[in-house]
N, C-alpha and C positions, 0 to 999 in steps of 0.2 A: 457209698461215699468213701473216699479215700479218707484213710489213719495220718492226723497228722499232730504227733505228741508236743511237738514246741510249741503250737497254738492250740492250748485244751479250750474247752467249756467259753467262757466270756471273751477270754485276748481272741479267739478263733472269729464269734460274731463280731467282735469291733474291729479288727484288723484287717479281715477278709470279707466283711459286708457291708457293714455302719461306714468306715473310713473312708473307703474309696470312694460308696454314693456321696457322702457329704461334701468329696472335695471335686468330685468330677462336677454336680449340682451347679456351684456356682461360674462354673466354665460356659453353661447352655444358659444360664443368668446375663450372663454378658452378652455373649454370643449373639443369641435371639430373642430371646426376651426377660425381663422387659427390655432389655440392651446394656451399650457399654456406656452411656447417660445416668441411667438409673443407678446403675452398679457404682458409679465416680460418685455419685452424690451419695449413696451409702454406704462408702465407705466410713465417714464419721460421720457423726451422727449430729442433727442439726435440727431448730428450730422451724426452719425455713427450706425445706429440700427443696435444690434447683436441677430440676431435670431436661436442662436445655438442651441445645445441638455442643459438641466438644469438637474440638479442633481435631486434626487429625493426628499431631502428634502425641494427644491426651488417648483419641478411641488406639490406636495402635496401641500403646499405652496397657491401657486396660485390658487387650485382646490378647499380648501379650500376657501378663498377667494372668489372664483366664487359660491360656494353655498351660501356664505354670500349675494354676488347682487342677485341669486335667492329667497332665505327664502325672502330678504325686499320685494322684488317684489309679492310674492307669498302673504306675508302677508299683503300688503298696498292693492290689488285685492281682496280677499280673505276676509277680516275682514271686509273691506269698504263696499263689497255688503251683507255680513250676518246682518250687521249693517242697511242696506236699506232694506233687506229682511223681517228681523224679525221685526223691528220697525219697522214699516212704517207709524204707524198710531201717533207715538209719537216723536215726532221730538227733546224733552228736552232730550231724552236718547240717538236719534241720535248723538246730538249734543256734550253731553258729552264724549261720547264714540270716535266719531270723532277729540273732543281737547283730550282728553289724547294721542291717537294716535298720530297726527300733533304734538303736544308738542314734545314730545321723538323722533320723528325724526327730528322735527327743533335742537336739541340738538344735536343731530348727526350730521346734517348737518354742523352744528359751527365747531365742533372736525374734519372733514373729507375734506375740503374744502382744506386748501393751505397746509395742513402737510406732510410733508415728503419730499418739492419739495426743492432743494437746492435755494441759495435765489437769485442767477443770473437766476435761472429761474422762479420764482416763481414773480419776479420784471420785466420779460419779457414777457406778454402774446402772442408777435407777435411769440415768438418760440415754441407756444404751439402747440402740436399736438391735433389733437380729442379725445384721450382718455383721456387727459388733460382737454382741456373744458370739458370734459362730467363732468367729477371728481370736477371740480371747478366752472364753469364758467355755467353749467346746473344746479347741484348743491348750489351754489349760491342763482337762479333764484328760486328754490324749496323753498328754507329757506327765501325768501323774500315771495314769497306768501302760504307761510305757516304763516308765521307772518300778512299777509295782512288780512287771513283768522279767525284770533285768536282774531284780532282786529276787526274784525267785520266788516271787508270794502269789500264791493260789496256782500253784503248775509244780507239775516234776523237773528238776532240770537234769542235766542231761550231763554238764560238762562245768569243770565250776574254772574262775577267772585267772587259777593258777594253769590248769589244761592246757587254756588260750592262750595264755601268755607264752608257756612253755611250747608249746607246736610253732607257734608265730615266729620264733628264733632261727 
C-alpha cells in the first residue's frame, strides 16, 4: 500500500473509502433502484410517501442530481489516490492538494446540509428519515472532520496557512 502522510489513520478511511461509497450509493438509488420515484419522495421526509410515476422534467431532474452524488464520489476516490499515487514521496503537495480539495467540499457541506427542508422539519430530527440523515446528519459529521482535518487535529501537517499563503503570491 502506498504512503500517504496527508490522509493518516481515520481522515484516510473516511475520505478514500466511507465518502465516496456513501455518495456514489445514492446515484445507483436513483438510477436503478428503487428509482428516481422513490429517491423524489425521500428526499423529505413525510407521513405519507408517494411513489408515483414523476414527469420527465422531475426524473431528469433527479438523474441529474444523482450524477451529481456520483461525479463527488468519483472525484473525492479518484483525485485522493492520484494525489497518494503520484506524490508519494512529497507530502507538502499531498497536503496542499488534499486542503484545496476538503476546503471546497467543507463549503458545500455548509450550503447542502439543512436547505431545502421545511422548518417543522428541519426542527425535528426524530422524523427524519435515512435519506435525511444521510443529507444532514452524515454530512454534517463530514464538515466537522473536514474542519478537524484543516486544523490540524489528529495528523502531522505538513505546511502551515502562512506557507500557503506565501507560495500562492
Amino acid at each position: 500500500m502506498s504512503s500517504f502522510p496527508a490522509l493518516p489513520g481515520f481522515y484516510k478511511l473516511l475520505f478514500l473509502h466511507l465518502e465516496p461509497i456513501s455518495t456514489v450509493s445514492p446515484a445507483f438509488l436513483a438510477w436503478i433502484f428503487p428509482g428516481a420515484a422513490w429517491f423524489h419522495s425521500e428526499l423529505i421526509p413525510s407521513d405519507s410517501p408517494k411513489h408515483g410515476t414523476l414527469d420527465a422534467r422531475t426524473t431528469m431532474a433527479i438523474w441529474q442530481l444523482a450524477n451529481c452524488y456520483f461525479l463527488l464520489g468519483l472525484i473525492s476516490s479518484l483525485v485522493f489516490r492520484a494525489v497518494r499515487d503520484a506524490l508519494r514521496h512529497d507530502p507538502v503537495a499531498q497536503e496542499k492538494i488534499v486542503r484545496a480539495s476538503l476546503t471546497a467540499l467543507a463549503i458545500a457541506d455548509v450550503r447542502l446540509s439543512l436547505i431545502g427542508l421545511p422548518a417543522d422539519i428541519r426542527a425535528n430530527p426524530l422524523s427524519w428519515n435515512p435519506m435525511t440523515h444521510g443529507n444532514v446528519t452524515f454530512t454534517t459529521f463530514l464538515f466537522l472532520v473536514r474542519v478537524s482535518w484543516l486544523a490540524g487535529i489528529g495528523r502531522k501537517t505538513y505546511t502551515t496557512s502562512s506557507t500557503v499563503k506565501t507560495k500562492l503570491k
